[in-house]
C-alpha positions in Angstrom: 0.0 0.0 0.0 1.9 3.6 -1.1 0.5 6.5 0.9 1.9 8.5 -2.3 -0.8 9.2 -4.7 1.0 8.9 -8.4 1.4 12.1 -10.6 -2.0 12.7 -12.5 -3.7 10.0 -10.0 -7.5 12.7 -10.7 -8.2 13.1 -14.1 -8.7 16.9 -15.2 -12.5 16.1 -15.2 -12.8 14.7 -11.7 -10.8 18.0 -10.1 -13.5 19.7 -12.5 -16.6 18.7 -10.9 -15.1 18.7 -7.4 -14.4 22.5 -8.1 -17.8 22.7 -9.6 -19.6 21.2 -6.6 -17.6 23.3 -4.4 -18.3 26.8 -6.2 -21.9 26.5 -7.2 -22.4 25.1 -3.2 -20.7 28.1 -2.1 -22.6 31.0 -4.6 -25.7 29.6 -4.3 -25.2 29.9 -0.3 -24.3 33.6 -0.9 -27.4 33.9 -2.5 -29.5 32.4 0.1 -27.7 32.9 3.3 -25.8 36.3 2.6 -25.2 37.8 6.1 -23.8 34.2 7.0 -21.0 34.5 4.3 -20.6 38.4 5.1 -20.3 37.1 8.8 -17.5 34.2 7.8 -15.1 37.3 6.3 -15.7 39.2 8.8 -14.4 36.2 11.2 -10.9 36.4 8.5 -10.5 39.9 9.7 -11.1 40.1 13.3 -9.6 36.2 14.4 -5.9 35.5 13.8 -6.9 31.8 13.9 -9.1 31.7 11.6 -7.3 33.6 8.6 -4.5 31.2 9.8 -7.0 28.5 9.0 -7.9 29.9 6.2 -3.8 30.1 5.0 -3.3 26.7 5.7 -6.0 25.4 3.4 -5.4 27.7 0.7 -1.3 26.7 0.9 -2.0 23.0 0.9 -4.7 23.0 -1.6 -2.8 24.9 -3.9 0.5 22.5 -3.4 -1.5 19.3 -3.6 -3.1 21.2 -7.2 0.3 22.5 -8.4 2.3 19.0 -7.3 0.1 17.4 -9.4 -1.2 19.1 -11.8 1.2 21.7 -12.9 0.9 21.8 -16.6 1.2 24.6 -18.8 -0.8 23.4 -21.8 -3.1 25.3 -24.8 -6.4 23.8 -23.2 -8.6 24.7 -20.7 -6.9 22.0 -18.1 -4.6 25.0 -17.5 -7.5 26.5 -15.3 -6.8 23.8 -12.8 -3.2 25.2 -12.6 -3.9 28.8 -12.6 -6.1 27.9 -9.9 -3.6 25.8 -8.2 -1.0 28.6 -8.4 -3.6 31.2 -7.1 -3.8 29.0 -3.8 -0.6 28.7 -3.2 0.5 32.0 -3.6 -2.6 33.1 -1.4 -1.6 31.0 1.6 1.7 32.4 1.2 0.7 35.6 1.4 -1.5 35.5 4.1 1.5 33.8 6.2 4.1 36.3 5.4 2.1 39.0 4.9 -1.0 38.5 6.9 -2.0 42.3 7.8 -2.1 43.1 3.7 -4.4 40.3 3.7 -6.7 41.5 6.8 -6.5 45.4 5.0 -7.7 43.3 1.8 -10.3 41.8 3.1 -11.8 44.4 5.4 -12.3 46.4 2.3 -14.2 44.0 0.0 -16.4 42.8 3.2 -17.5 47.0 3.7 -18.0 47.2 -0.4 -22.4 47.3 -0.7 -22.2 45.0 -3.4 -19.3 42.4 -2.9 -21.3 39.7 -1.6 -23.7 40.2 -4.8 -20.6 40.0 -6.8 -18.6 37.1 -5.4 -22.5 35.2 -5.2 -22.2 35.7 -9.1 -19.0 34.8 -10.2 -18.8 32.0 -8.3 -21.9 30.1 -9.8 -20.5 31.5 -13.2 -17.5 29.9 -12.1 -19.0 26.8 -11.0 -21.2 26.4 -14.2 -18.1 26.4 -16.3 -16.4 24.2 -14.0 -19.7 21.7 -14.7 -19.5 21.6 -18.1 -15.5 21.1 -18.1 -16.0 18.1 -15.6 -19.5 16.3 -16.2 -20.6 17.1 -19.9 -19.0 14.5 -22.6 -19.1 17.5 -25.4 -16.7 19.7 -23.0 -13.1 20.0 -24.2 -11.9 18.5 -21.1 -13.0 14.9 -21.2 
């Protein structure tokens, strides 16, 4: 039994649908349940812990994403790099830098509209991520 998973172990279509799962969860729950969501950033900004939390998913998310899937190709697989690189960099940067992060984040949580912007792109997001991962005409599979 190897506790190492191989390189490529997901194909590009099952990190697809998990991201798609995971984004349309999250913006339809924006939509619904906004002040629980406004409340959760909030929490980012006024406890250490929990932005540390937050830093530790984002870092080991985005190295389990860019150990494993770190190709730079012409298709839309890329995404899943992209994204992986975004994570990684992100849980950086709120380790090394985490009162930039806390200044960033207190100012999208005051914007009016941020919540009614983040709602959107992330079903966009996770629509896209739905057709990349379950739909046999998609590019992807």
């Amino acid at each position: 039994m190897t506790i190492f998973l191989r390189r490529n172990e997901m194909s590009d279509a099952q990190i697809f649908q998990v991201f798609s799962l995971v984004y349309i969860s999250v913006g339809i729950g924006m939509v619904i349940n906004p002040e629980f969501y406004k409340n959760m950033f909030a929490d980012f900004v006024e406890r250490p812990a929990v932005l540390y939390l937050g830093g530790v998913t984002a870092l080991v998310v985005g190295y389990l994403l860019v150990a494993f899937h770190n190709t730079w190709t012409a298709d839309l697989s890329v995404i899943i790099t992209v994204l992986g690189w975004m994570a990684l960099v992100k849980g950086v940067v709120i380790f090394v830098c985490p009162k930039h992060m806390i200044r960033l984040m207190k100012g999208l949580v005051e914007k009016k509209n941020f919540m009614k912007i983040e709602a959107i792109v992330a079903i966009v997001a996770g629509v896209v991520f739905v057709w990349l991962g379950f739909c046999p005409e998609s590019p992807i599979l």
